[in-house]
Residue, then its C-alpha position, 0 to 999 in steps of 0.5 A: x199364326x199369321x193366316x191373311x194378307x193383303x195382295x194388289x187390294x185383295x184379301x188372300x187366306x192360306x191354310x192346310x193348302x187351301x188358298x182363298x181370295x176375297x177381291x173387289x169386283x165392280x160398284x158394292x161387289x166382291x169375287x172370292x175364288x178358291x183353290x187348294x194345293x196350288x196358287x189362284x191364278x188370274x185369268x177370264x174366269x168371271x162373267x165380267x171385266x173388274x170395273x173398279x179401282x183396287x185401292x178403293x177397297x178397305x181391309x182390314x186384318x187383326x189375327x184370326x179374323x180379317x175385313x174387306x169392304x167395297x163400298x156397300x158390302x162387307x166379308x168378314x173372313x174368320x178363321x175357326x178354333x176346331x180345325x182352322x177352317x175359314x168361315x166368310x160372312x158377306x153384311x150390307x151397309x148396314x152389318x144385316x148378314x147377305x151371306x154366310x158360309x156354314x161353320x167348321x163342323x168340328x169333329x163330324x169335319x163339315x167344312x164350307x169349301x169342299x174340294x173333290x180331285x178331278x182327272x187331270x189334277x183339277x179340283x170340283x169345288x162345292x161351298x156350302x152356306x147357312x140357310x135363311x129360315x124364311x127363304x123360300x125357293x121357287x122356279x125350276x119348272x112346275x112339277x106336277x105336285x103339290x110342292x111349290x117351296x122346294x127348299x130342303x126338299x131332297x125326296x119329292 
């Protein structure tokens, strides 16, 4: 089965609905938008203009797994035995992993890209990535606690 395509220098996935697109957007940069039962649709959604040439980015597509690069950055799309999930994985020039979203969950069903229906017929989307064990997360004020990392923190 063919799940990928390749549409004005994007990379577009199709499956049980979900459509997914992986574009160029600016020097080593990627945008990628989601959306289920329907088509991505171009519009003002991005902080800012696409500052780059389509025909710049290279893709590549072979079966079940895919490939689009802009300049220094790579997504690496593939799609998942158990449930034909899409799984992304953005690397650095140097194929050191940035990004990357969690794998189907098989039968407990996770999947990296959740849509919940909204009144009116849109859709909230939460994505979910793999984390990085020597990530720390700071900021958001400072509590009054002894608690500075506050990463997998869900009770303080």
């Amino acid at each position: 089965m063919n799940y990928f395509e390749e549409i004005n220098g994007g990379l577009v996935f199709r499956e049980d609905g979900e459509t997914v697109m992986v574009s160029p957007w600016g020097v080593n940069s990627l945008r990628v938008r989601s959306c289920i039962l329907g088509e991505i649709t171009e519009g003002q959604g991005a902080l800012l203009p696409p500052e780059t040439d389509p025909e710049a980015a290279k893709v590549c597509i072979g079966g079940s797994r895919a490939e689009i690069a802009n300049g220094e950055i790579r997504a690496e799309l593939s799609v998942q035995e158990w449930g034909k999930a899409l799984q992304i994985t953005f690397r650095n020039s140097r194929g050191e992993i940035l990004l990357q979203e969690i794998p189907n969950g098989g039968a407990l069903q996770k999947k990296a890209r959740q849509f919940k229906p909204l009144p009116g017929g849109a859709f909230s989307l939460r994505a979910s990535f793999v984390s990085n064990p020597d990530e720390k997360i700071y900021g958001m004020g400072q509590y009054q606690q002894e608690r500075m990392d506050l990463k997998g923190c869900t009770n303080l």
